[in-house]
N, C-alpha and C positions, 0 to 999 in steps of 0.2 A: 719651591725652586724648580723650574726647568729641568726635564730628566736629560742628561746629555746621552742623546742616541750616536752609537760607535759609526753606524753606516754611514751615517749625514759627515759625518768628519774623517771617518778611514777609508772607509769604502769608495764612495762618489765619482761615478767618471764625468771627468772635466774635459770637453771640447775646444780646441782650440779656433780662434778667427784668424784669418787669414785674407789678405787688401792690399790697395795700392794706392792708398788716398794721400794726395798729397797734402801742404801746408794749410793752400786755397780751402779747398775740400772740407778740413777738419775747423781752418777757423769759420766757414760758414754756417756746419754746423751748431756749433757750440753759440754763435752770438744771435743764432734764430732763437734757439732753445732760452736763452738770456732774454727775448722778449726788449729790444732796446725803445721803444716805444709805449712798455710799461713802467720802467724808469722815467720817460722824460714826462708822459703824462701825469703821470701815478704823485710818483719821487720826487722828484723835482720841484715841485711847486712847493711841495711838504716843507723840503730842506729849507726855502726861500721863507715860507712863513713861520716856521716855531723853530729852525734853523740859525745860522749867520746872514740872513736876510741878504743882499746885494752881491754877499760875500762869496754866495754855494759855489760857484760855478768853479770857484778855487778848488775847493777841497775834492773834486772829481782828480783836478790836475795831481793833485799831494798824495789823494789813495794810489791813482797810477802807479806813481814813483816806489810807493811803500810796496805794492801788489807783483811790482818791477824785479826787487830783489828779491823778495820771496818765492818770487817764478825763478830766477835764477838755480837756487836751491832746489825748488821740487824737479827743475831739468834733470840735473845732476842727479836726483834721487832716483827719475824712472829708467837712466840706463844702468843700474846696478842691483833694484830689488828687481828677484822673478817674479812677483804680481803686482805690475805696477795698476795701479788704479784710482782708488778712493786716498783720503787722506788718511783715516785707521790703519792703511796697510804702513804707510812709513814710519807712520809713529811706533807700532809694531815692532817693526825692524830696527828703530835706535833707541825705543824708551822701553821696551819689551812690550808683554802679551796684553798683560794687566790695563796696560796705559792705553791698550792700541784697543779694547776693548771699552775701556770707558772713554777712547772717542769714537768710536762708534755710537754710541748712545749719544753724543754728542752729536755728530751729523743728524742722527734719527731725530733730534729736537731740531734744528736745523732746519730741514726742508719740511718737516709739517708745519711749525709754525710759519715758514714765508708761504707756504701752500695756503697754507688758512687766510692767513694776511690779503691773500689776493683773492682767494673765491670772498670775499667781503668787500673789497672794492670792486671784481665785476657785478657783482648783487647790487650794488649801488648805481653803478654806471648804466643798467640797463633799468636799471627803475627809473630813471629819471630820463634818460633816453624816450620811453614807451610815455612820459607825463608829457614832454614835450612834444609828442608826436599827436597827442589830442587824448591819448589812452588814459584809463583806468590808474588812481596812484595804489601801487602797488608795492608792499614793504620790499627792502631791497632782501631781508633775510631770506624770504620765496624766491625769487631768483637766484640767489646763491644755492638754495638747496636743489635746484633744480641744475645748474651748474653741475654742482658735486653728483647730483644721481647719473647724467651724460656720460660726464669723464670716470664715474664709477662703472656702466656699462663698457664704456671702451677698454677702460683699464683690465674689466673681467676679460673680454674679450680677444685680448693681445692687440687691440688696436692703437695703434700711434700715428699720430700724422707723418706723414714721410718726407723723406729730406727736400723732395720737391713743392710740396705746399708749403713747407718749413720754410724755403728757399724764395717763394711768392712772397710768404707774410713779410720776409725783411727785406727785400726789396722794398716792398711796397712801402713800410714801415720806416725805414730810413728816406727813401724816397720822398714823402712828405714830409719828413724832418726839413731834411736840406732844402727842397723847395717853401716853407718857411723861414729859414736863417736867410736864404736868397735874396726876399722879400724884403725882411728887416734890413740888412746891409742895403737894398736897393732903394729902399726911402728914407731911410737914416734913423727909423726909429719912431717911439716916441721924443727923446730930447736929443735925437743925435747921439751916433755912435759912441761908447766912449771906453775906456778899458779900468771903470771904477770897480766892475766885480775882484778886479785882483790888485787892489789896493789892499796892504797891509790892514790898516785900519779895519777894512769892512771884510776882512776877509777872517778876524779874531771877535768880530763885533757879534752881537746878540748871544747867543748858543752855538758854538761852532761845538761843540761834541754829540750835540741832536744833529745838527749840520753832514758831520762825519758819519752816522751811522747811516744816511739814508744814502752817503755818496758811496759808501764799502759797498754796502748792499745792494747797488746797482752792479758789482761786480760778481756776485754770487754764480757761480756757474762754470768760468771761466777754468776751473781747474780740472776740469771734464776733458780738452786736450789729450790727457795724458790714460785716459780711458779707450783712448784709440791708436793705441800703442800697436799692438797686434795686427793691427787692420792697417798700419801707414807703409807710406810705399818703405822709406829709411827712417826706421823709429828713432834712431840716434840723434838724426839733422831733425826729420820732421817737427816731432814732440816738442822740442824745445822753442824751434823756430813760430810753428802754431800757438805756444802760448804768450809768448813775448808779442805776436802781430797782432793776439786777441787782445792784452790786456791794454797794449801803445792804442790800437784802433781804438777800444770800447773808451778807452783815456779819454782822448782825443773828442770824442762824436758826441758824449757827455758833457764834453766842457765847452765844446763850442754851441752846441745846442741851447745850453742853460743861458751861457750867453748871451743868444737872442732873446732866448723867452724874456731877460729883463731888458734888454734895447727895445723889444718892442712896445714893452707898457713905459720907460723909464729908468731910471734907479731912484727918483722922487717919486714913482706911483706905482710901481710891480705889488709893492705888498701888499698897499686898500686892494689892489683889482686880485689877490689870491686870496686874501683872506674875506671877499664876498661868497667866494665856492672854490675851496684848494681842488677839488673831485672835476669841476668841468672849465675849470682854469686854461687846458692845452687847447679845448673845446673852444673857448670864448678865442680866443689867440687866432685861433686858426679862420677862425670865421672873421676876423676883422683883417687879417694880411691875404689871406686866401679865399673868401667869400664863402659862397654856400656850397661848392665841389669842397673845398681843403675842410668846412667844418663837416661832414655830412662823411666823405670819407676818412679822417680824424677818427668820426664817432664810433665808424665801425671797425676801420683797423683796430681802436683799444679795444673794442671786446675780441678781435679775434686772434690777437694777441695775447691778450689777460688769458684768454682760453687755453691757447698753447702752451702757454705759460705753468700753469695749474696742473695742466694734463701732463709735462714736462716731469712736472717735479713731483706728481702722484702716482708715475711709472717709477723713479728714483727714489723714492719709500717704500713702495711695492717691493721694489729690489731688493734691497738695502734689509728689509722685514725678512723677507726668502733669506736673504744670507745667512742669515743671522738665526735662524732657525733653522738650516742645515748644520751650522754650528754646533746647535743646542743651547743656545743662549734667549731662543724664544720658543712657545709652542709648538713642538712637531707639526702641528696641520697647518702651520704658513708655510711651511718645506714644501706642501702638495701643487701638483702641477696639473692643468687642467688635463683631460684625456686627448681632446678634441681641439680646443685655442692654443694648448701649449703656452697656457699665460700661467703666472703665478696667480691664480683666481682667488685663492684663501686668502692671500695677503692683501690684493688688491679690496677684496669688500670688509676685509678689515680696516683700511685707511680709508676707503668711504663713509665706512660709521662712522669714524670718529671726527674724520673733517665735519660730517654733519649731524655732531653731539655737539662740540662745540659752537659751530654757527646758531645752533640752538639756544646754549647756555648763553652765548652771547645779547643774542637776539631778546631773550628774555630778562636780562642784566640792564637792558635798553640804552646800549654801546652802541655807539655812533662806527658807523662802518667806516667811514676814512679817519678820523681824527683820532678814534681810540681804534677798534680792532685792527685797522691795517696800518698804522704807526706804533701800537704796543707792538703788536709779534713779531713787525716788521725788526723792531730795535731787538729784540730777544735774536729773531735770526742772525742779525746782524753781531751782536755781541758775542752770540757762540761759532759761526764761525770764524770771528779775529780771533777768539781764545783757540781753535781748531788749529790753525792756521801758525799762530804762534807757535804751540807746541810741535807743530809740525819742522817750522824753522829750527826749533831745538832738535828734533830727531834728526835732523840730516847735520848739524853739528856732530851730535853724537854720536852720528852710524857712521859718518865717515875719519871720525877720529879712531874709533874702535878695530875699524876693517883696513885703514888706507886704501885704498882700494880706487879713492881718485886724491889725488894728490894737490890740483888743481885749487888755491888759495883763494883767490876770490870766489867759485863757484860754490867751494863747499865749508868756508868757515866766515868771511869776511860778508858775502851777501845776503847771508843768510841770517846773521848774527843783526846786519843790518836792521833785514826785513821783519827780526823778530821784535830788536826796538821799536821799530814804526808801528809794528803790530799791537803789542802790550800798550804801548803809548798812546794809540789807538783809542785802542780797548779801556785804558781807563780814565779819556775822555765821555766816552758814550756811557761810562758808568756814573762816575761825576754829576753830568747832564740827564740822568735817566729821570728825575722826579720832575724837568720841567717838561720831557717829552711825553709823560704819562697825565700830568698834572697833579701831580700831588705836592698840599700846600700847605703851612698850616690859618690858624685863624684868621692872621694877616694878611694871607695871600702870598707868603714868601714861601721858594720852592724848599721839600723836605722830604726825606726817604718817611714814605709812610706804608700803607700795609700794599697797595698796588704795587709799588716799587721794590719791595722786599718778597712779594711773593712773584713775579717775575722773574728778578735778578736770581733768587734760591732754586727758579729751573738749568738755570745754568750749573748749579754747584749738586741739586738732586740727579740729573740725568746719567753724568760721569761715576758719581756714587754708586749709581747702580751695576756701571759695568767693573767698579773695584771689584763690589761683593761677590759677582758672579764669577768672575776670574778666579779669585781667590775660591769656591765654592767648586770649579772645573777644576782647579790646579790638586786640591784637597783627595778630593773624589775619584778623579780620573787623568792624572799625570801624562798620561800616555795621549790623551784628546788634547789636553792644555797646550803639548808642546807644537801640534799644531793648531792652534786656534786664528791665530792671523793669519794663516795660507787659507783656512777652511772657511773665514769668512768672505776674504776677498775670491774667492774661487766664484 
């Protein structure tokens, strides 16, 4: 066990931020960092074929709604805890230390596995890219590792792309979206417009719980908002107003996106034309409504996208790793800080092994980069944050029943109570569905929890385990650390 160091938890001096970013400001950055072009290329196509087929573009609309009142609740949350931030912190403050500690471990599984999920489909993306250019074919697993060694340099580095090329990529990245839906609406389509993706029917039809996982998980990020608390100009109005514009917009842009993608093949022929290649499906689309400019820039916003992307969420590990060993709940040397970058260096070439251990083990498993590695982990991230999220819903029941402290009925018991229905509910669709999005079957070919599906789904129930035992292990040992332990990680 983890020797819990007093310094890292008592000692520590914490710097405050201090800004004046308004609504704009804050949802721009969070829905670059969200990569909305690695959903629609990526994601998208996914849900449409091993998904509710015709049906996706619904369940974008349905997560909204669920994401909706959930947001309600985490508003309400960050003007009352002193560190608002991560989700760990609030569950912390209504489910106590223990709980906020074993989701933490949960976040930590979280974004490595969407992390992983995506340096495997840019590996893909750019292999095939380079075959079609006349080049060399090259495994896509080499280009992922080459990927992860980049964003490993930058990560040591303290390098992050900045709000302004953040601010380029989606532009640019919505920009071609829209000007494809434009296209489609302006010829009418494959068969003519029509509004059968949100016909009941097809919108329960195939796998809608494979369906839903890929539509949450386009959402992933979004509660970042509340991370820029400190920095808004009125944290009170701002926070809340940024996340409710993030999750309506990201709603929104998702479902009508998806939309096109199948007016433009049909709803009789979207699925033969995704299921010849779900990975350059956006690719093919684009080249037939937009020619060789919309395919060609297409090709290269998704990788530079997928990159931001990647590099996104392997500085938010990084992090996350640093906390958590200031703590004492991880190795004192991911505490260490560079001399010179002022990066978390330790932690950061810690999660570059290990992204590129497993692209390895993958690679050598001879796992198909979009249809298994970046649809398995992508459903794992997806699973564990609805379960995050849920219980998060439950802590701000709990904290605000305990404290009153907002009194406000819908914000703090009814929306929230809601959003955790939607969430569980969620949640134990995507579980349900998990054997036919993994493939596992048995002799017959009929879908059945088998050893891929049980040892996946068990990182959901292993990861939180681990932060009972340690809590319990701090609480035992050093009472005096334990009681702060959720200020000292969120710090």
């Amino acid at each position: 066990m983890t020797q819990l160091q007093s310094q890292g938890v008592e000692d520590s001096a914490k710097r405050g931020l201090t800004g004046s970013l308004g609504v704009t400001a804050i949802v721009f950055m969070v829905v670059a960092a969200a990569s909305p072009l690695t959903v629609i290329g990526g994601a998208a196509p996914l849900g449409i074929l091993i998904g509710n087929g015709i049906g996706f573009p619904s369940l974008y609309a349905i997560s909204a709604v669920i994401l909706l009142l959930f947001s309600v609740g985490l508003a309400a949350m960050t003007r009352h805890v002193p560190k608002p931030g991560a989700f760990f912190t609030y569950v912390g403050y209504g489910l106590g230390r223990s709980t906020g500690l074993a989701s933490a471990w949960l976040a930590m599984l979280t974004y490595t596995t969407i992390q992983v999920s995506v340096h495997a489909y840019v590996g893909y993306i750019l292999s095939i890219t380079l075959e079609s250019l006349g080049g060399p074919v090259v495994p896509w697993w080499v280009f992922s590792l080459t990927v992860i060694a980049l964003v490993g340099i930058l990560g040591f580095r303290h390098i992050d792309l900045s709000s302004k090329v953040l601010g380029v990529l989606l532009v640019a990245e919505v920009g071609i979206v829209i000007a494809l839906v434009i296209a489609v609406v302006a010829t009418g389509g494959e068969e003519g417009l029509s509004l059968a993706p949100f016909e009941p029917a097809n919108v329960v039809s195939g796998s809608p719980g494979v369906g839903l996982m890929f539509a949450i998980a386009a959402f992933i990020g979004f509660e970042a908002t509340a991370i820029f608390r400190d920095e808004a100009k009125d944290p009170d109005k701002t926070i809340p107003r940024a996340t409710y514009a993030a999750v309506i917009g990201i709603g929104i842009f998702y479902t009508v996106s998806s939309w096109a993608l199948i007016m433009a093949w049909g709803p009789n022929g979207v699925i033969d034309v995704v299921a010849e290649d779900p990975g350059t499906f956006i690719i093919t689309t684009m080249a037939r409504y937009l020619g060789v400019i919309g395919e060609v820039g297409v090709n290269i916003l998704l990788i530079t996208a997928m990159f931001a992307c990647v590099l996104s969420f392997h500085n938010v590990v990084t992090r996350y790793q640093h906390s958590m060993a200031n703590a004492g709940v991880l190795p004192d040397r991911l505490a260490n800080v560079h001399a010179k970058h002022l990066s978390p260096h330790v932690s950061s070439l810690v999660q570059t092994v290990t992204a590129a251990v497993l692209i390895i083990i993958f690679a050598s498993l001879g796992l198909d980069p979009v249809l298994q590695v970046f649809t398995w982990f992508a459903g794992v991230a997806t699973l564990a944050i609805a379960v995050l999220m849920a219980i998060t819903s439950l802590a701000v029941i709990v904290y605000f029943a305990k404290t009153k402290s907002d009194r406000r009925v819908w914000n703090t018991v009814i929306a929230p109570a809601l959003g955790f229905i939607g969430l569980v509910t969620a949640a134990a669709l995507v579980i349900a569905y998990f054997p036919i999005m993994v493939g596992d079957a048995d002799a017959e070919g009929a879908p059945v929890f088998g050893g891929v599906s049980w040892f996946l789904l068990s990182l959901i129930v292993i990861f939180p385990a681990i932060g009972y035992i340690q809590a319990s292990w701090i609480k035992n040992k050093r009472p005096a650390a334990y009681v702060k332990l959720t200020d000292s990680i969120a710090g």
